[in-house]
Backbone as a printed PyTorch tensor [residue, N CA C, xyz], in Angstrom:
tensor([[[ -30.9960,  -16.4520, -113.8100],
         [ -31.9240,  -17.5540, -113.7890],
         [ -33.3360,  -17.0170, -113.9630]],

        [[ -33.6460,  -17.3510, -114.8470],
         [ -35.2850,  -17.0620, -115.3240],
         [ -36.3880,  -18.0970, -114.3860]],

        [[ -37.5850,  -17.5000, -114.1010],
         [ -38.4270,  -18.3870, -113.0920],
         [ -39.4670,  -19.0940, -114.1830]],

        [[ -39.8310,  -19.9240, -114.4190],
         [ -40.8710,  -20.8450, -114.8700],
         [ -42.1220,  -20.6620, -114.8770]],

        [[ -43.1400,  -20.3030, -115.5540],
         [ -44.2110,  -20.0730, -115.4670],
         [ -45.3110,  -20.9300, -116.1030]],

        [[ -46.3750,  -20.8530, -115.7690],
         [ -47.3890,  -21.5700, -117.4390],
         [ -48.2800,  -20.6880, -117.6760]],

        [[ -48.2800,  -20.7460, -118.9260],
         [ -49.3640,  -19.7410, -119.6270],
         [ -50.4850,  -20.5120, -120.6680]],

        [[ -51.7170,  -19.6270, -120.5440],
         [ -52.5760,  -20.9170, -121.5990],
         [ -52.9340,  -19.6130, -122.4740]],

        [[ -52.5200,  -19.9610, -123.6520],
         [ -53.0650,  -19.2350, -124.7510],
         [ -54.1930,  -19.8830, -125.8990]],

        [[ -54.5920,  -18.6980, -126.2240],
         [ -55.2350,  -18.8210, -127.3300],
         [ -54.5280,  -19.6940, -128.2260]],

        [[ -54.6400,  -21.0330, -129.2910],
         [ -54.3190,  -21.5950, -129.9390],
         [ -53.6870,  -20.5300, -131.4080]],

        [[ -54.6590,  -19.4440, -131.3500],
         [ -53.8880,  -18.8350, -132.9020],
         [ -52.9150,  -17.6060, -132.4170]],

        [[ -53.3470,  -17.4570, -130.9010],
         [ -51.7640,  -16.4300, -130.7150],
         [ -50.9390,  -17.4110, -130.3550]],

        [[ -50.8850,  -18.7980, -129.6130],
         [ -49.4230,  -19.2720, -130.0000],
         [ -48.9090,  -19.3120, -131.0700]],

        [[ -49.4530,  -19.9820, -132.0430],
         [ -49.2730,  -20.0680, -133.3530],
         [ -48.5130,  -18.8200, -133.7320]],

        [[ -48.8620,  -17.7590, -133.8590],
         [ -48.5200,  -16.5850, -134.7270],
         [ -47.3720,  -15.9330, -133.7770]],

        [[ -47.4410,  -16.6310, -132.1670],
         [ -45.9570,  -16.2300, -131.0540],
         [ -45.1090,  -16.9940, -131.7400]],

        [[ -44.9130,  -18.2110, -131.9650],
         [ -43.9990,  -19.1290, -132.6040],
         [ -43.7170,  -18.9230, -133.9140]],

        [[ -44.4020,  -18.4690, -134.5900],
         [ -43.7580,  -17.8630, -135.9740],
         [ -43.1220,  -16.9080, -135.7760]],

        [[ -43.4940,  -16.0810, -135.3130],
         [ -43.1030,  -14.5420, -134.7110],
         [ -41.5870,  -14.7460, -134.5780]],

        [[ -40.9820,  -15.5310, -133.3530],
         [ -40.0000,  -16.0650, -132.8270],
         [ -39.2130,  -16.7800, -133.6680]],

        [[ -39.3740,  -17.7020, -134.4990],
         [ -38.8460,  -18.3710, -135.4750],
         [ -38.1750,  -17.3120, -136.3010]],

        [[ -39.3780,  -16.2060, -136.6610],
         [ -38.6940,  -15.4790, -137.9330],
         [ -37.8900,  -14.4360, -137.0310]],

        [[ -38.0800,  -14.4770, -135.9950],
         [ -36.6580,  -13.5950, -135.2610],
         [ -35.6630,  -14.1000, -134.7960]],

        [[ -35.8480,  -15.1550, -135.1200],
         [ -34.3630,  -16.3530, -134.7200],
         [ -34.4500,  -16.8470, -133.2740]],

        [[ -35.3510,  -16.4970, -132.5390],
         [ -35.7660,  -17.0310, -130.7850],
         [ -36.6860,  -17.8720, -130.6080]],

        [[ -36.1220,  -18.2800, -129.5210],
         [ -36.7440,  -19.7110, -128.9840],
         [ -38.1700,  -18.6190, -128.8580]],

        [[ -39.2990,  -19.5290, -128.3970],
         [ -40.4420,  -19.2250, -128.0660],
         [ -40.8110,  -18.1180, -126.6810]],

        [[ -39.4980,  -19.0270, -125.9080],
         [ -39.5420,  -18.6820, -124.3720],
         [ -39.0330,  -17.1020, -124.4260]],

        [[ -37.9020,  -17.0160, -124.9330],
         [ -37.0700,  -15.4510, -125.5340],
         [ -37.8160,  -14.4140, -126.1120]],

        [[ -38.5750,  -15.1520, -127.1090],
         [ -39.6080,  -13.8600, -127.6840],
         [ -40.5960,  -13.6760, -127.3960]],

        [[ -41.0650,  -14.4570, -125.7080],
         [ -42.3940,  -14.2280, -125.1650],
         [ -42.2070,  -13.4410, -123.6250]],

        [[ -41.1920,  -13.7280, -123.3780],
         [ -40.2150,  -12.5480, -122.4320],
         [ -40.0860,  -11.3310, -123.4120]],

        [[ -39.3240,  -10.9550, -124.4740],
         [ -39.2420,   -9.9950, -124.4090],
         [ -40.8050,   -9.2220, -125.2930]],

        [[ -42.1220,   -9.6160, -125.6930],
         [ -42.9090,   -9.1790, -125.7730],
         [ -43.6380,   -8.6110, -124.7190]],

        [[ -43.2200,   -9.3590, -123.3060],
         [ -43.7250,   -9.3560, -121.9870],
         [ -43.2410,   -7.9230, -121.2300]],

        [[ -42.1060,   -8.0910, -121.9100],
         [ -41.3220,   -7.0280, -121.0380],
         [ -41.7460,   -5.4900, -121.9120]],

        [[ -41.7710,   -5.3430, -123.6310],
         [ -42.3240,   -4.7260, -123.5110],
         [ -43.8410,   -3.6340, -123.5960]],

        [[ -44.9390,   -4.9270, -123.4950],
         [ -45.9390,   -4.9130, -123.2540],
         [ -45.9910,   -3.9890, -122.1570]],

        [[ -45.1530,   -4.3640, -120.6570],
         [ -45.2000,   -3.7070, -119.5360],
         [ -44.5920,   -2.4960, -119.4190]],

        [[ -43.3040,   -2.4580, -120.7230],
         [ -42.7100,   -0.7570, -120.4230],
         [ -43.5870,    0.1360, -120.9250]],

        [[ -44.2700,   -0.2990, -121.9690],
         [ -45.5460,    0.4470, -122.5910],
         [ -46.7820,    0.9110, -121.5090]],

        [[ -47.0890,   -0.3830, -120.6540],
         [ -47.8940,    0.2060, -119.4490],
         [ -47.1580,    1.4230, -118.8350]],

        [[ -46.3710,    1.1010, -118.0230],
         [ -45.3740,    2.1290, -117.5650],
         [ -45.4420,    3.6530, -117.9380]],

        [[ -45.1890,    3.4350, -119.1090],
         [ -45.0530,    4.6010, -120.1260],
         [ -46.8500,    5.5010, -120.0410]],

        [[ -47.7010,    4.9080, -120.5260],
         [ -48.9430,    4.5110, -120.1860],
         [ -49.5630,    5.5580, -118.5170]],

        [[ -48.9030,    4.8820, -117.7460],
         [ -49.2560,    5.2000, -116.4660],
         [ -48.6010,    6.2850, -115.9880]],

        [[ -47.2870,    6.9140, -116.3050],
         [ -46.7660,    8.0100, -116.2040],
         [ -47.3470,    8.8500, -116.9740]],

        [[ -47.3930,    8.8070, -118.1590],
         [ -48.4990,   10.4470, -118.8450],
         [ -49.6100,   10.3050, -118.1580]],

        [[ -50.0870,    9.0860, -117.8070],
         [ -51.5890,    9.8670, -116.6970],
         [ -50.7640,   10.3560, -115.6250]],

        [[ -50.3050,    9.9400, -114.8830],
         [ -49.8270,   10.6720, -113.6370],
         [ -49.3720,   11.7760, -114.3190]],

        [[ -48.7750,   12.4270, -115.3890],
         [ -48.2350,   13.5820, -115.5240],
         [ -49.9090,   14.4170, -115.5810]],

        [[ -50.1840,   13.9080, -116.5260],
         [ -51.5750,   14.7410, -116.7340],
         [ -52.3310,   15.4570, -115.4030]],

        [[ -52.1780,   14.3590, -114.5090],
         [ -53.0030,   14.7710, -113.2400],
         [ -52.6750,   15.5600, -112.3300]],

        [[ -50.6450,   15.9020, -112.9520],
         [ -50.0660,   16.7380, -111.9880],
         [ -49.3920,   17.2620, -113.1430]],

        [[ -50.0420,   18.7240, -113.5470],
         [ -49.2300,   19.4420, -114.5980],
         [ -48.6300,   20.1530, -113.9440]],

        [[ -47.9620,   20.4130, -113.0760],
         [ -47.2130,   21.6740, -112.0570],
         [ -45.9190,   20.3610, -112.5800]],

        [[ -45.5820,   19.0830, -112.3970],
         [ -44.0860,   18.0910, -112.5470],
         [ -43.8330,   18.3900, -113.8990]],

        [[ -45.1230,   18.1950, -114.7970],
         [ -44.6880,   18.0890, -116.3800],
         [ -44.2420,   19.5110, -116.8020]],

        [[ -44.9890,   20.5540, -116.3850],
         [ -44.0340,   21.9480, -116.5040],
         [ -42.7920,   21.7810, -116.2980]],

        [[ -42.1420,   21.6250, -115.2720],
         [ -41.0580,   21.2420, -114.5800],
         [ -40.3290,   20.7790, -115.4270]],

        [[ -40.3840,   19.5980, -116.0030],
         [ -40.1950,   18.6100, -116.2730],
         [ -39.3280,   19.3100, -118.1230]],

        [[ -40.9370,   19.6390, -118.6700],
         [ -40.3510,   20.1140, -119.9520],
         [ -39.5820,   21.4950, -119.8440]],

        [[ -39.7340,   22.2740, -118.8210],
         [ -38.8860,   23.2940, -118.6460],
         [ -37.5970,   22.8600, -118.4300]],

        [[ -37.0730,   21.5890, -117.7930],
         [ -35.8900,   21.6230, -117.6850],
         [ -35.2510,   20.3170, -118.8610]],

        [[ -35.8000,   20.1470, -120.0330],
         [ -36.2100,   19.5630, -120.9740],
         [ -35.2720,   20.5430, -121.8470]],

        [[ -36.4010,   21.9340, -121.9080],
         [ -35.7600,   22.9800, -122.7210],
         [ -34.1600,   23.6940, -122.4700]],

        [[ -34.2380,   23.8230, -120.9080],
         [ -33.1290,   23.9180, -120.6070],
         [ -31.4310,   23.1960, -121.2150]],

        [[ -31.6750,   21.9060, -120.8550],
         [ -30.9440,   20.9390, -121.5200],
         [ -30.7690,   21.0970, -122.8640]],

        [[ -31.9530,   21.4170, -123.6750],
         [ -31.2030,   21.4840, -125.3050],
         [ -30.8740,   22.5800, -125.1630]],

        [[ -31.0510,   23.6660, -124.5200],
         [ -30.3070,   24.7730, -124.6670],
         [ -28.7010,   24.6660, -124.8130]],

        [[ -28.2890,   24.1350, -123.5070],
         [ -27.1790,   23.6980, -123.0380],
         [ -26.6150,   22.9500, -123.9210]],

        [[ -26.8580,   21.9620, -124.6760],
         [ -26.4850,   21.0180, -125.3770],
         [ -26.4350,   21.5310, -126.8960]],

        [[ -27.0640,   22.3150, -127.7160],
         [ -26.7250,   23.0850, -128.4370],
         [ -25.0850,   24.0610, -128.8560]],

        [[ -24.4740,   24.2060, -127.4880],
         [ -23.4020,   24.8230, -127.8660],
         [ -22.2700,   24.1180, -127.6890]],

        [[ -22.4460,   22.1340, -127.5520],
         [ -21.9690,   21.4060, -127.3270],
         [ -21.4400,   20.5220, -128.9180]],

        [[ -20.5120,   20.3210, -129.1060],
         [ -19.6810,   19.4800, -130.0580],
         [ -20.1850,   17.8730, -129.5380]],

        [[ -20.5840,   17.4620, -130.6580],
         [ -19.6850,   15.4190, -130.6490],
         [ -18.4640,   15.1710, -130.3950]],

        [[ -18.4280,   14.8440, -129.4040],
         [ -16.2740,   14.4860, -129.2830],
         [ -16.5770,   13.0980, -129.5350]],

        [[ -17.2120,   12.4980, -130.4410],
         [ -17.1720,   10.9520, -131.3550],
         [ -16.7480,   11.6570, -132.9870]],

        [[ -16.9690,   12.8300, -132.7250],
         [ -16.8300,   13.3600, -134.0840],
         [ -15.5980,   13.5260, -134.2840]],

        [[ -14.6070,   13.9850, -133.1810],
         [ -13.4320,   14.7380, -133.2090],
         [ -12.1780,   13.6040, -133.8810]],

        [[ -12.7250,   12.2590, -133.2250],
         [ -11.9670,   10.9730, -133.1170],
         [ -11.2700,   10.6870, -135.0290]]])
């Protein structure tokens, strides 16, 4: 169950939300959720490289065990391949 909201837009970004939506085959409500949603994973995204930035001792970490992993994964087969 989705919660109800109201929003007041600009007259030419509805306009160009409702085309938008049309030419993606979604209701208005569908393609203004999922612009919403990822407007905010982009923040997200956004707000974690600053936090990484501010703590480069995690992002070391982080891409060190980054490198690790393709290491590992390198001497690994597709078993979608095998099928």
């Amino acid at each position: 169950m989705a919660d109800k909201v109201t929003l007041s837009l600009n007259p030419d970004t509805l306009a160009r939300a409702r085309a938008a939506a049309e030419r993606a085959g979604m209701s208005l409500s569908a393609w203004m959720d999922r612009a919403a949603r990822r407007e905010a994973l982009r923040d997200a995204g956004r707000h974690q490289d600053e936090w990484l930035d501010a703590n480069p001792d995690v992002r070391d970490e982080l891409d060190g065990f980054d490198r690790l992993a393709d290491r590992l994964e390198a001497g690994w087969t597709d078993l979608g391949d095998a099928a």
